[in-house]
Legacy VTK file of the C-alpha trace (Angstrom):
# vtk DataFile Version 3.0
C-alpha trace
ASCII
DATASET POLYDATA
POINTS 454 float
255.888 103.351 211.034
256.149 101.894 207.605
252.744 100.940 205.772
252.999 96.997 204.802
253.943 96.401 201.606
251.172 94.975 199.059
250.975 90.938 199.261
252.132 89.992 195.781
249.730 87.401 194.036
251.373 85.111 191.169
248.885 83.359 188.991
249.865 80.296 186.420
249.467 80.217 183.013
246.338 78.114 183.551
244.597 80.069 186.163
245.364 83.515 184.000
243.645 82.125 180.802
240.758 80.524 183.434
239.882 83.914 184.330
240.330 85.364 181.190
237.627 82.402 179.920
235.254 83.370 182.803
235.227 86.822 182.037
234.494 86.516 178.643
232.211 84.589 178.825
230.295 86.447 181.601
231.253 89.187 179.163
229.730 88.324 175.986
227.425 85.604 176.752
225.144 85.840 173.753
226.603 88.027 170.665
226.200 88.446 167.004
228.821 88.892 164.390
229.071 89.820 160.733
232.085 88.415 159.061
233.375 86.723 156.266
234.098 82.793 155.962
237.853 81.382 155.482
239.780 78.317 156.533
236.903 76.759 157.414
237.212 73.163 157.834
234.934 70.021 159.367
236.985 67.794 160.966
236.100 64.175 161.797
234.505 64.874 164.950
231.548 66.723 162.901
232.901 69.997 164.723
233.396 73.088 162.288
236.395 75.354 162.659
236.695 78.444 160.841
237.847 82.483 160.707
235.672 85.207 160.639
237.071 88.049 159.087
236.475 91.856 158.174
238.919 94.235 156.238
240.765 95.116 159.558
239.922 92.062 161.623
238.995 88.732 162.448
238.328 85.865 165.023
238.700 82.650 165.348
235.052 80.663 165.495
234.246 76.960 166.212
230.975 75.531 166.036
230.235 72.215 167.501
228.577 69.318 165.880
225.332 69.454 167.845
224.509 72.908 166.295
226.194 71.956 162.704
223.472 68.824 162.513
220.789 71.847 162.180
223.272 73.955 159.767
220.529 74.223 156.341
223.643 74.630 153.925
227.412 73.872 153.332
229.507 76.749 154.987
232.248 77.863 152.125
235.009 79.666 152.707
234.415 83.313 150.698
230.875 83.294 152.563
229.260 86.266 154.073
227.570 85.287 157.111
226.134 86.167 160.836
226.761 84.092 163.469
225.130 84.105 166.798
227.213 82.361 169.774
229.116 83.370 172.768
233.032 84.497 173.430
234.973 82.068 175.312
239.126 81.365 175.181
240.806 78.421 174.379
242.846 77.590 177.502
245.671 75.289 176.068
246.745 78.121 173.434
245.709 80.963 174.885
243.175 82.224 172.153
239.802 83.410 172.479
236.927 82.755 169.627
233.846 82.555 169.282
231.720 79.693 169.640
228.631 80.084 167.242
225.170 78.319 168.336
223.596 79.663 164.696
225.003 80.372 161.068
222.665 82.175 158.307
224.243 83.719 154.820
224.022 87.430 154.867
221.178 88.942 152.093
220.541 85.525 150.876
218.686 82.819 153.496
220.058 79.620 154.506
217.403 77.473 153.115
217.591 79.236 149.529
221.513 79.391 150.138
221.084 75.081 150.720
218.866 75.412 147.618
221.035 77.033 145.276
224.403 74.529 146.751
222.416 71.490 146.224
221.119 72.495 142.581
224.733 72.959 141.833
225.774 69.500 143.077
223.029 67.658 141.283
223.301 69.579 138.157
226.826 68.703 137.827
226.066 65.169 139.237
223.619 64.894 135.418
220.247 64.401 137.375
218.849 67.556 135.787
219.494 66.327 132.368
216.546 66.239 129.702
218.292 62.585 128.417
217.251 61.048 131.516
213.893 61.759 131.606
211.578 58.830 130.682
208.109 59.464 128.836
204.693 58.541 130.788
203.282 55.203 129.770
200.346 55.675 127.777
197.804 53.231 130.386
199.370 52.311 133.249
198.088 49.084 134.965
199.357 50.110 138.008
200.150 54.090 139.235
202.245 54.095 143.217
201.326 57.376 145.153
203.601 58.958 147.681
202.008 61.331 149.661
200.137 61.805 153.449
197.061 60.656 153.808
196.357 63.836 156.065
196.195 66.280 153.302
194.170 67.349 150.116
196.526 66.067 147.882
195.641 62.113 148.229
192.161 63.405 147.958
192.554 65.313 144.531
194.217 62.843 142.770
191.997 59.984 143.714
189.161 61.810 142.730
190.669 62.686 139.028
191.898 59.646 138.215
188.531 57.778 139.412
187.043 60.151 137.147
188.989 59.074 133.876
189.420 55.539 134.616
187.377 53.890 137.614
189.546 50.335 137.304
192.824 52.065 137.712
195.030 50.216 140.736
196.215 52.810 142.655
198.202 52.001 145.605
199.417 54.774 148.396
202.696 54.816 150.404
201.896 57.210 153.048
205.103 59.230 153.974
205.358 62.352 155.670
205.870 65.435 153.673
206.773 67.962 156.337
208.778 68.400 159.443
212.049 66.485 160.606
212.546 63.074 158.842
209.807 63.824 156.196
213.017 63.309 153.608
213.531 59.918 154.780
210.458 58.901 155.125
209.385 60.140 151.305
212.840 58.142 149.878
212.119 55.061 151.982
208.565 55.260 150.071
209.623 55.953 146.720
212.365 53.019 146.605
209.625 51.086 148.293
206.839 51.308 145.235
209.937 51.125 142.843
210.531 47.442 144.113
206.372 46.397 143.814
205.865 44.381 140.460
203.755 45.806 138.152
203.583 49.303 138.978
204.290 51.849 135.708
204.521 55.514 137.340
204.945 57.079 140.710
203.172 60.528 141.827
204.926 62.506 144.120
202.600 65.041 145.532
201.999 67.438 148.357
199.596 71.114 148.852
201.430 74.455 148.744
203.442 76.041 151.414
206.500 78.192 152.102
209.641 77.088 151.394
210.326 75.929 154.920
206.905 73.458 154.489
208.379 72.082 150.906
211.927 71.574 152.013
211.436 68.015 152.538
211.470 67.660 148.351
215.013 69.560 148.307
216.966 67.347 150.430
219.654 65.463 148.573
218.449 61.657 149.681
214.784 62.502 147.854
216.404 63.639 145.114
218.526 60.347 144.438
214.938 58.011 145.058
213.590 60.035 142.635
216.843 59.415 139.714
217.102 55.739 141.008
213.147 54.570 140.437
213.135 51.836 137.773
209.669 53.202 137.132
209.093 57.387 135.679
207.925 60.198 138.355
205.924 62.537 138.452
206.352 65.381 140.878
203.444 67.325 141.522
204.376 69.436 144.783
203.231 72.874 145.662
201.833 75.014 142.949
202.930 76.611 140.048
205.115 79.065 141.363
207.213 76.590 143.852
209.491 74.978 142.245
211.715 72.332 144.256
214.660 69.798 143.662
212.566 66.920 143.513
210.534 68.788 140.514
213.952 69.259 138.621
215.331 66.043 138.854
211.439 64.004 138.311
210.790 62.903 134.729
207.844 64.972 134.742
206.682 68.037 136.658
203.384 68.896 137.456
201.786 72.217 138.623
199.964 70.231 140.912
198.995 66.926 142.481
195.525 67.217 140.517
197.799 67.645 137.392
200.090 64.890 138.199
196.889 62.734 137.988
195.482 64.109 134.679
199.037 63.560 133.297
199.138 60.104 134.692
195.897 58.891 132.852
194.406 60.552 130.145
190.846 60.461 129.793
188.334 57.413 128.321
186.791 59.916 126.184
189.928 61.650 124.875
192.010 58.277 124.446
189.005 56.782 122.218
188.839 60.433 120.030
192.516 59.874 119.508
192.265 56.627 118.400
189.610 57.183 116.128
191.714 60.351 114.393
194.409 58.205 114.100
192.004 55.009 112.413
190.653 57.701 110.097
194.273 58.771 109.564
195.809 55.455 108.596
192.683 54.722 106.410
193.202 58.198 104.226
196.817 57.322 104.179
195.957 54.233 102.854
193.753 54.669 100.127
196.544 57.234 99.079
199.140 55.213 99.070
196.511 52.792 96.749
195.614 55.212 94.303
199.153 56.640 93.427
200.469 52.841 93.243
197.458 52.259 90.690
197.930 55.588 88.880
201.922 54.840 88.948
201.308 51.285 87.248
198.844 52.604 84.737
201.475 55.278 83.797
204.387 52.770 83.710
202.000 49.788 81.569
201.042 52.464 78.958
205.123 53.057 78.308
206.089 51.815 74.708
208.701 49.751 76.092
206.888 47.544 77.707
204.340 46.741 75.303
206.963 44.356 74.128
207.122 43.000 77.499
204.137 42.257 77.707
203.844 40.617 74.423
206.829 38.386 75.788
205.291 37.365 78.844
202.167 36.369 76.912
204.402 33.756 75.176
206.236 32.964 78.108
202.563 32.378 79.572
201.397 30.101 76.565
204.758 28.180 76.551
204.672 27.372 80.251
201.174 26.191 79.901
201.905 23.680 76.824
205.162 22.492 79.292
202.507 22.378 82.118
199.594 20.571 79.890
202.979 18.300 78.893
203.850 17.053 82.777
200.830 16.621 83.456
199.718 13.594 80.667
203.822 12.424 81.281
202.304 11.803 85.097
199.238 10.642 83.725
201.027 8.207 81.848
203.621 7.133 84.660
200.426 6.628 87.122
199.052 4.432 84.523
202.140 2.270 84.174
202.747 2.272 87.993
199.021 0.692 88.608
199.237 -2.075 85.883
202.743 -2.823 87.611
200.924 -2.945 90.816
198.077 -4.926 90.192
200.196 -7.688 88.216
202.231 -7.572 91.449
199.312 -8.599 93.594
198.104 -11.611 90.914
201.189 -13.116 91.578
201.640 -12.777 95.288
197.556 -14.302 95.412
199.336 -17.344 92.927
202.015 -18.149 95.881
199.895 -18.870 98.969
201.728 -18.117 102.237
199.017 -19.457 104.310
199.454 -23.097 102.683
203.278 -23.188 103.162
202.816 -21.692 106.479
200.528 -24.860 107.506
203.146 -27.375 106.321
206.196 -26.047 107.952
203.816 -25.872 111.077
203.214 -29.309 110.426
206.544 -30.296 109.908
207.909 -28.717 113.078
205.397 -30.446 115.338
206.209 -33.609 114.281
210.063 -33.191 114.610
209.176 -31.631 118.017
207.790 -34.743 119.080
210.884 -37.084 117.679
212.704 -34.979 119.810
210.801 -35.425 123.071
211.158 -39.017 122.133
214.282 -39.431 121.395
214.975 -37.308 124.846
213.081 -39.708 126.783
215.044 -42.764 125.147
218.449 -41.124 126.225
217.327 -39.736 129.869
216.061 -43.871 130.443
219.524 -45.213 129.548
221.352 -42.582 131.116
219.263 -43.747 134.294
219.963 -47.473 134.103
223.944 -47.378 133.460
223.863 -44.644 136.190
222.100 -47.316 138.620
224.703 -49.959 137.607
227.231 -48.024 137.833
226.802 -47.237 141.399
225.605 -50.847 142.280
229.341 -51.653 141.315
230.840 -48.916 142.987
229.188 -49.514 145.843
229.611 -53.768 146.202
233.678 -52.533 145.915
233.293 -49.566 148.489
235.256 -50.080 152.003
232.570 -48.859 153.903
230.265 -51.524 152.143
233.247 -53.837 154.079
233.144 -52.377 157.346
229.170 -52.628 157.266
229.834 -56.106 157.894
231.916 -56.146 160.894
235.152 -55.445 159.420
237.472 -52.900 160.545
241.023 -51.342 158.917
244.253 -50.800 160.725
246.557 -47.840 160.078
250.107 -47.612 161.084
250.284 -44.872 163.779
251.007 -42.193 161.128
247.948 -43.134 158.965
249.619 -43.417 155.621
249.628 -47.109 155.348
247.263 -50.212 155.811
248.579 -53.057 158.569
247.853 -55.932 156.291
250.838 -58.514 158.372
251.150 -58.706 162.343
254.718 -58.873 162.250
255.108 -55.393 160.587
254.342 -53.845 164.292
255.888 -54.554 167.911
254.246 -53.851 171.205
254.069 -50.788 172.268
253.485 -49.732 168.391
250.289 -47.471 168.327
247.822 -48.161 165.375
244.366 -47.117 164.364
241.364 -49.030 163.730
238.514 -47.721 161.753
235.106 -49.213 161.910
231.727 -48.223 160.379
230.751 -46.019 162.646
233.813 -43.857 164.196
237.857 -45.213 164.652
239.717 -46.286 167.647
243.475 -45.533 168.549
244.969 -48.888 170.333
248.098 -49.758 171.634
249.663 -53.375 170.659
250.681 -55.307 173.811
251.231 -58.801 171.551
250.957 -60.086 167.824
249.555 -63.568 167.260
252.966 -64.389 165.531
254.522 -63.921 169.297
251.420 -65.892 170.982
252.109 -68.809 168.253
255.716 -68.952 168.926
255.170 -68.946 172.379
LINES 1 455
454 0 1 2 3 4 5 6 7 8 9 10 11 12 13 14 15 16 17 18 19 20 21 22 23 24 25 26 27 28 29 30 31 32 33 34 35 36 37 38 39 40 41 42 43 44 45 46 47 48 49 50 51 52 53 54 55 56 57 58 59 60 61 62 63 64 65 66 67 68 69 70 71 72 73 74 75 76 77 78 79 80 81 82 83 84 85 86 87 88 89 90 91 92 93 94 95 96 97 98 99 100 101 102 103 104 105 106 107 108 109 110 111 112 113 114 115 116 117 118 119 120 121 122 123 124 125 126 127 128 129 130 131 132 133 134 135 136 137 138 139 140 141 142 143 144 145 146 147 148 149 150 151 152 153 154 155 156 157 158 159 160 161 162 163 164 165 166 167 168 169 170 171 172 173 174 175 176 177 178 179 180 181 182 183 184 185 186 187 188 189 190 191 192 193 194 195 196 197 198 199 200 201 202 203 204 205 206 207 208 209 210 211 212 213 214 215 216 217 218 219 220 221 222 223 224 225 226 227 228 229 230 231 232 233 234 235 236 237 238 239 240 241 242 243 244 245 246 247 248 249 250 251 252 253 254 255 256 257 258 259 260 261 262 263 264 265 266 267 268 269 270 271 272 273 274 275 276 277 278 279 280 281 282 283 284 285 286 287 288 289 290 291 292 293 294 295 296 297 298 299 300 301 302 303 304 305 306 307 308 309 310 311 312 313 314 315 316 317 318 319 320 321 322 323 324 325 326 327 328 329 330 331 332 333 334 335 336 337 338 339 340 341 342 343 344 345 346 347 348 349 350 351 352 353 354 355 356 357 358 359 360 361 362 363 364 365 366 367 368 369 370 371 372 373 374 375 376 377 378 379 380 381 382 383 384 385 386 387 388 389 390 391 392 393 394 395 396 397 398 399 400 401 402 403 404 405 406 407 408 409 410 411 412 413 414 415 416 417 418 419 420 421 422 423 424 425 426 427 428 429 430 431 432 433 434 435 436 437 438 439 440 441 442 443 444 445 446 447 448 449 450 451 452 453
């Protein structure tokens, strides 16, 4: 007896790669690989694809966009780095690769790798440049602070610059100045103070820490607040030794936030000594500038040519005072002439009195005023009568005077014409009668000519 032959098992495409995927990733679950960076490209999705690569090898890596978010600098390709992920295939081509969770720069760390990129960009971009920088203004009415109010920092600078000036207006934006969204929160702050009226300078100040604690002041958004304040800034983060972004690209950068404040303001005492040097200063300067004008005109009258000169302008001097002693009896003289002219001016406007002739044309206008009221009345009373006789007359000939009396007038049937003669009609003729009150429309049955012949 035969044994049975094998059963034969065909897999797809699909299922082979499947268990391929499984395997490696059951496989390598968690791994970490040295390589170097190329073809590395972000697509639109935020994902990151890239190569890593040795001098005999490489892989294909992807790295999705909910670990890139946490990525501290720009992959490049050229790079050195280690990633940490897990091995896994891509199905639809049949490739494996690995898909990275982390990505840190080999010998150099991310956050100082970030550093270095960003200083780059924003050297190039001009913010570092010393012809942006604005000077400090020498007493500022108003001084913004950006800082927390959990820390030493607030504490310092309130306490120096009470100390040099106690009526300083300070006014604090609390932002936070570690952790996620500390960057945010410390741009949101500085563009906020940069908008209040009045304020002259800005602090930005936090304590010491590692780099980790101060990376809040290298992020890219801080740095811009910091170039776009209408007002100076003054970064005084960390100590002396740490030096940040925010530091480079600030118009001034102090060693610390108790520095920032005795930069800020200088002293009552120390402003006063400095104006007082300066007073004494302009004073000596003065009374130089004094004695080498006097000693230079001393030197220049003593000069042989200008003895002559000055012998001129003592003639000049004596002929404009006889022209000026002249003028002065010519306008004595005119004044003189001008007040005789006057006065014989007002003699003969006293000789013609106004007043009198005033009194007579007065007079004469009342009594033609009156003449003419007369005269008025005489016209209005005639007027009146021939008005009343006139329509006396014109009344005695009115019609409706006539038909007061009883009498009435006959129209033909069309109105146009008077029926003075009863044979000018026929019965059956319509006519109309008017009276004094009203008119009546009749109908003629007989004329009296008809009754008479009759």
């Amino acid at each position: 007896m035969q044994p049975a032959a094998p059963v034969r098992r065909v897999l797809s495409v699909s299922e082979l790669n499947a268990n391929i995927r499984e395997l490696l990733e059951e496989a390598f679950i968690d791994v970490w690989v040295e390589g170097e960076l190329s073809n590395v490209k972000a697509w639109n999705t935020g994902h990151l694809y890239f190569t890593l690569k040795d001098s005999a090898a490489q892989i294909k890596a992807v790295m999705f966009r909910s670990a890139v978010r946490y990525l501290r600098f720009k992959p490049q390709d050229g790079q050195h780095v280690i990633a940490r992920g897990r091995i896994s295939a891509y199905e639809p081509k049949g490739e494996y690769q690995i898909v990275c969770e982390t990505l840190e720069p080999r010998g150099l760390g991310q956050l100082q790798m970030a550093f270095e990129q960003l200083k780059r960009k924003l050297d190039a971009a001009g913010l570092f440049d010393a012809a942006r920088k604005r000077p400090l203004p020498l007493l500022p009415r108003k001084i913004g602070v950006v800082t927390s109010l959990d820390g030493a920092a607030v504490r310092d600078i309130i306490k120096v610059l009470s100390g040099r000036y106690a009526n300083v207006h300070v006014i604090i934006r609390p932002a936070r100045v570690q952790g996620d969204g500390a960057a945010a929160e410390v741009a949101q702050a500085l563009r906020q103070l940069g908008r209040l009226p009045g304020v002259d300078v800005i602090i930005l100040a936090r304590g010491g820490g590692s780099l980790e604690d101060l990376w809040a002041f290298n992020e890219e958004m801080v740095a811009r607040a910091i170039a776009a304040s209408p007002v100076p800034v003054i970064s005084g983060v960390g100590h002396q030794i740490d030096l940040t972004i925010a530091d480079s690209v600030a118009d001034v950068r102090a060693a610390t936030p108790s520095n920032a404040a005795e930069l800020v303001l200088a002293r009552k005492d120390q402003l006063r000594t400095r104006i007082d040097h300066l007073e004494h200063r302009l004073d000596a300067l003065a009374r130089q500038r004094i004695q080498q004008q006097r000693a230079r005109v001393h030197l220049l009258a003593n000069r042989r040519g200008l003895v002559t000169v000055r012998t001129r302008v003592g003639l000049r001097g004596r002929h404009v005072a006889e022209l000026t002693s002249a003028l002065r009896q010519a306008m004595a003289r005119r004044l003189r002439q001008e007040r005789r002219d006057l006065h014989d001016l007002r003699i003969r406007l006293e000789a013609v009195d106004q007043r009198r002739r005033l009194a007579s044309l007065r007079a004469r206008l009342v009594a033609a005023d009156g003449q003419l009221s007369t005269r008025a009345q005489d016209a209005h009373h005639r007027a009146d009568r021939r008005l009343r006789t006139l329509a006396g007359r014109l009344e005695n000939l009115s019609p409706l005077a006539v038909l007061s009396r009883g009498y009435a007038v006959c129209w033909a049937a069309d109105r146009t014409t008077i029926v003075r003669d009863a044979n000018t009609v026929t019965p059956g003729d319509t006519v109309h009668v008017g009276l004094e009150h009203g008119s009546l429309e009749c109908e003629v049955k007989q004329s009296a000519s008809e009754r008479e012949s009759r």
